[in-house]
Phi, psi and omega in degrees: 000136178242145160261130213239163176274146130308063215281128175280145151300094163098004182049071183255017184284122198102322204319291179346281113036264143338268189305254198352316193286349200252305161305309187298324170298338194289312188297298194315265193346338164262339171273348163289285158342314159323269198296350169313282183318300221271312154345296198284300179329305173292332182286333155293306158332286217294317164293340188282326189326293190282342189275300162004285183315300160309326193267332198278311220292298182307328147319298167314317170298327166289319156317307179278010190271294185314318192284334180240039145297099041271018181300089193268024190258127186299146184287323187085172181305132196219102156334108190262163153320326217239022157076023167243146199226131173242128238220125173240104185236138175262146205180102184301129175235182213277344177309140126278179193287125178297162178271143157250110191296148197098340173254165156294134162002327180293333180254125121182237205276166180217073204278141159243182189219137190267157197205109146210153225197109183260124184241133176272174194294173173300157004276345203259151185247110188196142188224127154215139189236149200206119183255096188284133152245124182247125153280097204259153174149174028273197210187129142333163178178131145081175172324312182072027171241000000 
């Protein structure tokens, strides 16, 4: 029995072979760049995320900082539902009390500064603080006569 060859034109024998192989690095190398990409995006997300979380907590702390004045003794860490948390301090401030307009000479303003400093829950460590200056009043001042 004889068998016969096929004569290739030009030694392309393999070629086929070649090319698939050079497209599969070509691919791979764009679904590594993919997930490279998907990868940095979610870790952005995740920091926009936890910073959010943090600015709020620290919003929050200020609002009960604002809300309970004169109570100057700090609250200490104060729990949120969703496991972030906030630390609040009052601190009297170098202003003196202002007149208010539109009241008599008897009245007015008093300021102070809310310190409060928002952390977001475990696992992520991201800190934000935010230092209020509030005008509370109107207020008695003085003799009243």
């Amino acid at each position: 029995m004889t068998t016969r060859r096929k004569k290739i034109a030009g030694g392309e024998a393999g070629s086929a072979l070649i090319i698939s192989l050079i497209l599969l690095v070509i691919l791979t190398l764009i679904g590594i760049y993919a997930i490279s990409i998907s990868t940095t995006e979610f870790e952005m997300a995740t920091y926009n995320k936890t910073g959010k979380i943090a600015l709020n907590a620290a919003e929050a702390g200020t609002y009960y900082g604002i809300d309970f004045y004169p109570n100057t003794i700090p609250a200490g860490d104060l729990f949120l539902a969703n496991g972030a948390y906030y630390s609040v301090g009052w601190v009297d401030s170098d202003l003196p009390p202002e007149i208010m307009v539109g009241y008599g000479t008897n009245f007015r303003y008093v300021f102070f500064n809310v310190d409060s400093t928002g952390h977001a829950p475990a696992p992520y460590v991201m800190n934000r603080r935010i230092l209020a200056e509030v005008g509370f009043g109107p207020i008695p001042y003085g003799t009243m006569y």
